[in-house]
C-alpha positions as CSV (number, residue, x, y, z in Angstrom):
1,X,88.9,9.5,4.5
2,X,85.3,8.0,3.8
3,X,82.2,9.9,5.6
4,X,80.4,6.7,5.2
5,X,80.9,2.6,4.0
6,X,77.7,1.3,2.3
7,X,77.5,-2.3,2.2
8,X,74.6,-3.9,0.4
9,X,71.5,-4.9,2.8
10,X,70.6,-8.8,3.8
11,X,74.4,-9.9,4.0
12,X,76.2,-6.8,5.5
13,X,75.3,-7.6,8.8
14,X,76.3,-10.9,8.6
15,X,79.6,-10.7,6.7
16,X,80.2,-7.9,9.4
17,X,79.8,-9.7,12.2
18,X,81.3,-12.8,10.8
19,X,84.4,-11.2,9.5
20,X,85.2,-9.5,12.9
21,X,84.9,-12.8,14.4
22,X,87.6,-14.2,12.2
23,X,89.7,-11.3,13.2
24,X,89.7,-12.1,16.8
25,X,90.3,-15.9,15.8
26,X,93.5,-14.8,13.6
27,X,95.0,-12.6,16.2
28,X,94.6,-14.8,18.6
29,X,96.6,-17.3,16.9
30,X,99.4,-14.8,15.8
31,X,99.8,-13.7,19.3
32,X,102.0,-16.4,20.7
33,X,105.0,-14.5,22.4
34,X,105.2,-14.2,25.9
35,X,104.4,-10.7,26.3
36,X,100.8,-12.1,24.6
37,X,100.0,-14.0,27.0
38,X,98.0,-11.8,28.9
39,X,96.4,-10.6,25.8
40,X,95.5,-14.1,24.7
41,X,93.9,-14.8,28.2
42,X,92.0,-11.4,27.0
43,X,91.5,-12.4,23.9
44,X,90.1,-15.9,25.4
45,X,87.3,-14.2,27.7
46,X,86.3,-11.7,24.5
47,X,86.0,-15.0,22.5
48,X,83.7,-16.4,25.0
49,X,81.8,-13.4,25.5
50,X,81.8,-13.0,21.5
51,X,80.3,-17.2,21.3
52,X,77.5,-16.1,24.0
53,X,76.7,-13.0,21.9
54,X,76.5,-15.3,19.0
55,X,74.3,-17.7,20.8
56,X,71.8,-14.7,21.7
57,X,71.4,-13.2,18.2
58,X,70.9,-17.4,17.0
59,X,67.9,-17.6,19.3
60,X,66.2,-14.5,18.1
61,X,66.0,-16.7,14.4
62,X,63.0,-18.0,13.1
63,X,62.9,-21.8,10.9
64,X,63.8,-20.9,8.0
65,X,60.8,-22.8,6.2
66,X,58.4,-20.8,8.5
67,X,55.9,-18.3,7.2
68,X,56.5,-15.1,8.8
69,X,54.7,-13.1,6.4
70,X,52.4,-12.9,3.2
71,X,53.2,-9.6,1.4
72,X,50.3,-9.4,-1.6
73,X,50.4,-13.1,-2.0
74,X,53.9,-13.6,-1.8
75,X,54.8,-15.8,1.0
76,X,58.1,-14.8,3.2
77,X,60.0,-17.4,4.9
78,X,62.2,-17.5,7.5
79,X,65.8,-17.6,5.9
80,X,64.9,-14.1,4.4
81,X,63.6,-13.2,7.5
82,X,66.8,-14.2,9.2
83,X,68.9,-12.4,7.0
84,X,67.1,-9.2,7.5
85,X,67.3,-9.8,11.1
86,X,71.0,-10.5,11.4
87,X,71.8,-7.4,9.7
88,X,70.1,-5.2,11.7
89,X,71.9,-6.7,14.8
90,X,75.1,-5.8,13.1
91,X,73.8,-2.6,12.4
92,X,73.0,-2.1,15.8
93,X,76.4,-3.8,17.5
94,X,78.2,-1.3,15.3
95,X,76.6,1.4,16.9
96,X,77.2,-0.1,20.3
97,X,74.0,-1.2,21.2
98,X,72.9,-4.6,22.3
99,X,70.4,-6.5,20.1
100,X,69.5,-9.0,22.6
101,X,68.8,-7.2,25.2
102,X,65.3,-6.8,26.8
103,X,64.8,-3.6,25.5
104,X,65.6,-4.3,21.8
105,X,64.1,-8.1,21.0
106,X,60.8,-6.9,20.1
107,X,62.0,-3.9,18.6
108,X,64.8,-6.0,16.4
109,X,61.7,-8.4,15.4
110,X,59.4,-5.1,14.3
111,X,61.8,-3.8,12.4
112,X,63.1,-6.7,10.6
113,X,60.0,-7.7,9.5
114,X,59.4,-4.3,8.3
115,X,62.9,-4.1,6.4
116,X,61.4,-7.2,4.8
117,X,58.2,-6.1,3.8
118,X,59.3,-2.7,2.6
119,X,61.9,-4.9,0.3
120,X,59.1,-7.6,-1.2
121,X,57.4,-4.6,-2.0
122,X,59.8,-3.0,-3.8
123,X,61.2,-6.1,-5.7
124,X,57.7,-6.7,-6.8
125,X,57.1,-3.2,-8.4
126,X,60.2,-3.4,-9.8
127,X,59.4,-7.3,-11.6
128,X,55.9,-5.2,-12.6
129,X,58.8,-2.3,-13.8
130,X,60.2,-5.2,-15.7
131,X,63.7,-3.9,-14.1
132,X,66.8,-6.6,-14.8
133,X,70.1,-7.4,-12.5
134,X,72.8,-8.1,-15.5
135,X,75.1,-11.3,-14.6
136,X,78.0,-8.5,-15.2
137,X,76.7,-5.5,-12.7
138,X,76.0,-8.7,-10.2
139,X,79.7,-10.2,-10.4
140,X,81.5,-6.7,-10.4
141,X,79.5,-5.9,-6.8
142,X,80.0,-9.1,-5.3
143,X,84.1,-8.5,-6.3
144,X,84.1,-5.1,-4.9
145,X,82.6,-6.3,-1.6
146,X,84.9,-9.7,-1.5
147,X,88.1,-7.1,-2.1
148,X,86.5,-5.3,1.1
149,X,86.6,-8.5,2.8
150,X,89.8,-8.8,2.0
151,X,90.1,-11.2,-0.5
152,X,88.3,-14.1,-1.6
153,X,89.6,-16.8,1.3
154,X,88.0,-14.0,4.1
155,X,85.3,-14.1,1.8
156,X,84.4,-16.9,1.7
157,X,85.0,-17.6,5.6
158,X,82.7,-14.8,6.2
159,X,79.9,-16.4,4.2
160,X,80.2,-20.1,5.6
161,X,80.3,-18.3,9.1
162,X,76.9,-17.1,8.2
163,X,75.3,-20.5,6.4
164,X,76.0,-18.5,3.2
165,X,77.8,-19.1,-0.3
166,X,78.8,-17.5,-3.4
167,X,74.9,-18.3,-5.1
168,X,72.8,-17.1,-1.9
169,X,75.2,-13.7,-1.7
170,X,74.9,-13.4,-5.3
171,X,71.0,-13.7,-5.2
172,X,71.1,-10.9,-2.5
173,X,73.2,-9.0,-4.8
174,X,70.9,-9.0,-7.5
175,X,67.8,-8.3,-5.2
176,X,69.7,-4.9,-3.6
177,X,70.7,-4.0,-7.3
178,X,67.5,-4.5,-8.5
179,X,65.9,-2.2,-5.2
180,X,68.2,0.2,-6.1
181,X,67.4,0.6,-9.7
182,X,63.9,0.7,-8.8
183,X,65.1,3.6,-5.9
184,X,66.3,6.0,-8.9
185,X,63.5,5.5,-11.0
186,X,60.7,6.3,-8.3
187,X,63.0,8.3,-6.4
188,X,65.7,10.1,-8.4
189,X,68.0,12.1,-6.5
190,X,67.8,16.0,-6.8
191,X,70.3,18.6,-7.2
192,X,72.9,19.5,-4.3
193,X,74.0,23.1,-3.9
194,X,77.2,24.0,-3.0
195,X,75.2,25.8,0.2
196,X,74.5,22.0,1.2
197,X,78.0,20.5,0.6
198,X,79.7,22.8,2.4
199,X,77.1,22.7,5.7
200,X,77.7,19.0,5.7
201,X,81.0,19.0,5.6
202,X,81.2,22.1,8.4
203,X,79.1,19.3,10.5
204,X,81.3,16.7,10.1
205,X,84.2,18.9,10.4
206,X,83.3,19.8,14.3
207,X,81.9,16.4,15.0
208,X,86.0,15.2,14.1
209,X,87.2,18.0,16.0
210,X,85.5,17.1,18.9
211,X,86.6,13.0,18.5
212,X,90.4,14.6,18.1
213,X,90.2,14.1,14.6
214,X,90.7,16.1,11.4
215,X,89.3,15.5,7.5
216,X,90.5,16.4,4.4
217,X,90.2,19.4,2.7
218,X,86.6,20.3,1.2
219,X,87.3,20.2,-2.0
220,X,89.0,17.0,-1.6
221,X,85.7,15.2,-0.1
222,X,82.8,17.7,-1.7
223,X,82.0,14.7,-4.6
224,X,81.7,12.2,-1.7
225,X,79.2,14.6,0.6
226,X,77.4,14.9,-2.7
227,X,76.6,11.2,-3.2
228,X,76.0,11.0,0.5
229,X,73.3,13.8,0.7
230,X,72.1,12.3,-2.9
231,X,71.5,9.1,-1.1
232,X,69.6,10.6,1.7
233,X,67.4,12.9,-0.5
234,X,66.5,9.7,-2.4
235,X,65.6,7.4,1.2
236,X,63.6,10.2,2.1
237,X,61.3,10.3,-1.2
238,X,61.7,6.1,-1.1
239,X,60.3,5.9,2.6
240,X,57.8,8.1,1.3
241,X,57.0,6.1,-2.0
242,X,56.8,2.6,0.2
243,X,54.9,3.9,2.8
244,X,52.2,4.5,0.1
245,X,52.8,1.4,-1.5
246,X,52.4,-0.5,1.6
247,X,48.9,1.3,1.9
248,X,47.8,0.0,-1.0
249,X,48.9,-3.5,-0.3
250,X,47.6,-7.0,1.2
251,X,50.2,-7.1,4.2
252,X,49.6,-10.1,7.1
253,X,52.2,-10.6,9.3
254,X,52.7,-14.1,10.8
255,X,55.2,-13.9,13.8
């Protein structure tokens, strides 16, 4: 059982989103008996729900060519802006919340727009760190997430869905491995005591128990709860590291 399912940032929103909307499209077209009739007239009104949805998220893009910010000199345009901004709508549909509503445009806009600074500034310092993405460590990610997917046919269906292909997922790839090689040089990860293993797991333990469900034994997860606390020891010393970067840095926001 996984405690958590890291995607890389820019396209995991997107391929999320996409991908579920391919589901409902398959199953609607499997379900042709007629005991599925009523759950194809279900499946009809969640569709259309699902294409208004769609329709929301769409308007809350930017031109792509637009400026909609100038980190140090660097100009950012709209596509990447877009790309940060879909993912955090996934983010936040996966958590049920609604990204369009009232409530959450301008927040959606502030933070995508900071996700985007915070990752110009970090794939400049690591250009200055002369850091490299290898063709190899770029193709091996982008199969791992395609076999996620599914296979290479949903891949690829996910990616069109989005305006994406292979070359624009593959330059994401290379910007999130470069971020993250950059993330364990400024921000290595620390030790974790067995102390701290087992109180996450005794967390996650009574969370499941309370949802009905029951993990694994301890010692059958404690490497994963490792590499999870790892990870949030090194945010915590990254969000520190960019907030003093951004500080020192020419930052104009245009939208």
């Amino acid at each position: 059982m996984k405690f958590k399912k890291v995607l890389l940032p820019f396209i995991a929103g997107a391929l999320a989103l996409s991908l579920a909307a391919c589901g409902e499209e398959d199953k609607a077209a499997t379900d042709k008996t007629p005991q599925g009739e009523t759950k194809q007239e279900a499946t009809k009104e969640q569709k259309a729900s699902a294409k208004e949805m769609q329709t929301k998220l769409t308007e809350q893009q930017v031109d792509n060519n637009k400026v909609v910010a100038v980190v140090n000199d660097e100009e950012l345009t709209g596509e990447a802006y877009n790309a940060a901004l879909t993912s955090i709508q996934g983010q936040m549909q996966q958590i049920g919340q609604d990204p369009t509503s009232k409530e959450s445009i301008e927040q959606v806009k502030a933070q995508a727009l900071d996700t985007l600074v915070n990752q110009t500034l970090i794939l400049q310092k690591a250009k200055e760190a002369e850091i490299k993405a290898a063709t190899s460590e770029i193709d091996e990610e982008y199969s791992s997430i395609e076999k996620q997917f599914g296979g290479e046919k949903e891949m690829k269906k996910a990616l069109e869905g989005q305006s994406m292909d292979m070359t624009t997922a593959k330059e994401q790839i290379a910007k999130s491995i470069l971020s993250k090689k950059y993330q364990d040089k400024v921000a290595p990860a620390g030790k974790v005591t067995d102390k701290e293993i087992k109180e996450y797991y005794d967390q996650a333990a009574s969370k499941s128990k309370e949802a009905g469900q029951e993990l694994p034994p301890l010692e059958e997860v404690s490497k994963e709860i490792e590499g999870i606390i790892k990870e949030e020891q090194q945010q915590k010393r990254l969000a520190t590291h960019v907030e003093e970067l951004k500080a020192a840095a020419k930052i104009e926001l245009k939208i």
